[in-house]
N, C-alpha and C positions, 0 to 999 in steps of 0.2 A: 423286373427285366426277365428273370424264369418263366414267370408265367407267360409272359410275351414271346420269348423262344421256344417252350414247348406247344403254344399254341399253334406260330407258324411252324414247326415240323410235323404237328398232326396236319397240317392244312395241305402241305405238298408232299407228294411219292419222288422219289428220285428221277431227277431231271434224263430224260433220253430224248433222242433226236426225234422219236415220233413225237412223246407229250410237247417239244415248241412248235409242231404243225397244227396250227387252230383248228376247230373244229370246226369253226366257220371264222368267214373273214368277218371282225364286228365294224368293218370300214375304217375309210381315213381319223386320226388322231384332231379332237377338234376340242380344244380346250373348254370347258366352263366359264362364265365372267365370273372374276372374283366376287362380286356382290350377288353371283348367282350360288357360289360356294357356301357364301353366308347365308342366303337363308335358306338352302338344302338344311342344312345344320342344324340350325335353327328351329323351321319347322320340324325337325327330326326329334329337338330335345336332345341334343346329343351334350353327355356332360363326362364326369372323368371318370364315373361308373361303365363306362360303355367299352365296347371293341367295335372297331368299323373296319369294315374290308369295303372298299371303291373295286368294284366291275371295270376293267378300263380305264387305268390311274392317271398314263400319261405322266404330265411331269410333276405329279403325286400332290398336288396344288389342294385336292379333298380332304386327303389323310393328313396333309403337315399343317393343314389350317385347323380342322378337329382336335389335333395335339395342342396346338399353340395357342388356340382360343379358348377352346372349351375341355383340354386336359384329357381329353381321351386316348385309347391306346389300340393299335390295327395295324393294316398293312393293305399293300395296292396290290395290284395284277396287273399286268400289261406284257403283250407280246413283242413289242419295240424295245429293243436293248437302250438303245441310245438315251430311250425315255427314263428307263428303270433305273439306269446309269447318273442321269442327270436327279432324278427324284430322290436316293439313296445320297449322293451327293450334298443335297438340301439340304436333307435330315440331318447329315452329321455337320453343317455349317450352322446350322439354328439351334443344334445340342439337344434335336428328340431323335438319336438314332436309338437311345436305347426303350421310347415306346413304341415307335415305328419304322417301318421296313418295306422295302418296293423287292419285287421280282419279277422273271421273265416268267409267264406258266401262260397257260390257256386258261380263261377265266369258264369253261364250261368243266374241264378237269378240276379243278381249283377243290378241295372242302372248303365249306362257306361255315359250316356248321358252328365255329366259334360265334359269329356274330352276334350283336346286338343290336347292329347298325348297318344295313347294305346301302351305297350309294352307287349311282351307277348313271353316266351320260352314252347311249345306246343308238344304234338307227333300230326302228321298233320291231323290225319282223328279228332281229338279235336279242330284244329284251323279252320278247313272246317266247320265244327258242327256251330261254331261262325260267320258266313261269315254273313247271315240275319240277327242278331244282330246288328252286325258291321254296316251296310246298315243304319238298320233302326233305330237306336237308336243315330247314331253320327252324328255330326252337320258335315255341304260339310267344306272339309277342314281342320276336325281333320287329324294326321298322325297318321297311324299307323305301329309300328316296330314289325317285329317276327323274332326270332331267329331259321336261319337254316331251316323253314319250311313254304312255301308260301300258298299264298291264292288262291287257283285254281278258273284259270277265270279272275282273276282281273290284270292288265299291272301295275309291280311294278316301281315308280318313281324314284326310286334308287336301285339296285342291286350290293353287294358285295361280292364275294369271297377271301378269304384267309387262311392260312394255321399256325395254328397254333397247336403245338405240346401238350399245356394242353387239350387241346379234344381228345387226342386219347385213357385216361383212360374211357373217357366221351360216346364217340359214336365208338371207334375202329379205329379213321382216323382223319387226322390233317383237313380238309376241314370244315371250319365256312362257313355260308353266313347268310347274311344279308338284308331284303328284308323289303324296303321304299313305304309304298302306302301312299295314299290321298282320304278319303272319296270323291267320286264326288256328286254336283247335281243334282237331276232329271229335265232333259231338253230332254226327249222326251213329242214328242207333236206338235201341229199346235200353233204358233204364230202369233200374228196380227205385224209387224212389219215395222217401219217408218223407211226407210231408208235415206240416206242424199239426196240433193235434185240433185247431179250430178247421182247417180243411178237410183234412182225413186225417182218422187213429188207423187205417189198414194201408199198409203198404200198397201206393199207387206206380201205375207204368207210365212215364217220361218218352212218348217216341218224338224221335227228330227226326229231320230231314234237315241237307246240307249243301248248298251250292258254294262252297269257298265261303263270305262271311254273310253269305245269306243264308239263315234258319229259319226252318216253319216247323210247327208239329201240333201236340195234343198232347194232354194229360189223362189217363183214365180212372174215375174218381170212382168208385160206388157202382161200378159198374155204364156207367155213363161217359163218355169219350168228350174233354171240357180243351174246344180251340186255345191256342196260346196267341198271344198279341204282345204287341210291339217288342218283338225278339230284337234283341242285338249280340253279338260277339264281337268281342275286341281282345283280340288275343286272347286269354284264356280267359276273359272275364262275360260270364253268359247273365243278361237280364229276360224277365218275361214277365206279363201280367196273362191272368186267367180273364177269360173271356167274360163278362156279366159278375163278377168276383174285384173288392175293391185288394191293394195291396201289391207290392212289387216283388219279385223273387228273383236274387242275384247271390251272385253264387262262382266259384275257380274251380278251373278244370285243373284234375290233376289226372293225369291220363286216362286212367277208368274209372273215375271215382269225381264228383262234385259235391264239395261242400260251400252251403251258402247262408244265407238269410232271408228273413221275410221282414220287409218293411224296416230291414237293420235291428232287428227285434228276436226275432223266432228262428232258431237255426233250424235247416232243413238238411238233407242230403240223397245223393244219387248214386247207384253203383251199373256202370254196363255190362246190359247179360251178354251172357256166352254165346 
């Protein structure tokens, strides 16, 4: 329960009448279907290791199913009293007030930064608005779920459509989707990297390039600049094979620094220069 109160005190600055004037209106309150809460969740992975903060809680129907299903611990946003009022209300009727918590804030003020878990049902030029937020505020690794509206620019981890007939009061058309990212980490850059000694015994350079979770780059071996192929990043977990070279190199970022393996065999490691 501490750790859940000083989490949401770092999350909010004291309330003043400008921080309840949204920064932008995220539109009318439009509930999630419950079976659409479930599998946000779901697909999320969300279990009691986790913190989820809901973007837009409404009547907190994200966070108290999170708690109540899958044991997790968070808190909502929402700019409608009445909402936060009735969501807080929940909590203490189903006996998780003490993992979770509703408030009135603007979800663009808000720190997100505890997350493990963002969910968020959005109109999309609102959830774009949050993309630099998201970036910069969430540790490589949080997931984050939106409902029906993606994140332009960014390769969702998971993607689902389905058709269910409660949305059609909702948005006019049975068509849900659901759309699974992964905070990456920032690994563009030049790297000093030691690679195993069947590669190279001399310290090789690692450049990347970085579009959010898309990486390209090259390795410089011997003097010779060696393409890297089928690059992936998922949250701070970086794969790559050397071009014409058999063997996989994977490897965690830990902020200027990657240690990894070769073929789960060979450790290797990376340091970013100055």
């Amino acid at each position: 329960m501490m750790r859940l109160a000083a989490a949401m005190l770092l999350s909010l600055n004291t309330a003043t009448a400008a921080d309840l004037q949204p920064f932008k209106d995220a539109g009318p309150y439009v509930p999630s279907p419950q079976s659409v809460v479930s599998d946000m969740l779901r697909y999320a992975d969300v279990s009691a290791n986790d913190f989820l903060i809901d973007l837009g809680s409404g009547d907190g129907r994200i966070v108290l199913t999170a708690a109540k299903v899958f044991g997790a611990r968070g808190f909502g946003v929402e700019i409608k009293e009445d909402l936060v009022r009735k969501a807080n209300e929940a909590a203490q009727k189903e006996g998780l007030a003490d993992r979770v918590k509703f408030m009135k804030a603007d979800l663009f003020k808000t720190d997100i930064s505890p997350a493990t878990v963002i969910t968020m049902y959005l109109l999309p030029d609102t959830v774009n608005l949050l993309k630099d937020k998201l970036l910069t505020e969430l540790k490589p690794g949080t997931r984050i779920v939106s409902h029906d509206y993606p994140l332009t620019g960014w390769i969702p981890e998971k993607y689902v459509q389905m058709d269910l007939e409660e949305k059609v009061k909702i948005s006019g058309v049975t068509t849900t989707l659901i759309y699974l990212y992964i905070v990456p980490s920032k690994v563009a850059g030049k790297w000093e990297a030691h690679m195993p000694p069947a590669i190279s015994k001399q310290p090789a350079t690692l450049s990347l390039k970085q579009q959010l979770t898309r990486v390209s780059g090259s390795v410089r071996l011997d003097g010779h600049d060696v393409p890297l192929e089928d690059v992936k990043l998922r949250g701070d977990k970086l794969t790559f094979k050397l071009a014409g070279r058999k063997g996989e190199f994977s490897g965690t970022v830990k902020g200027s620094a990657i240690e990894g393996m070769l073929d789960g065999k060979t450790p290797w490691t990376a340091t970013l220069g100055g």
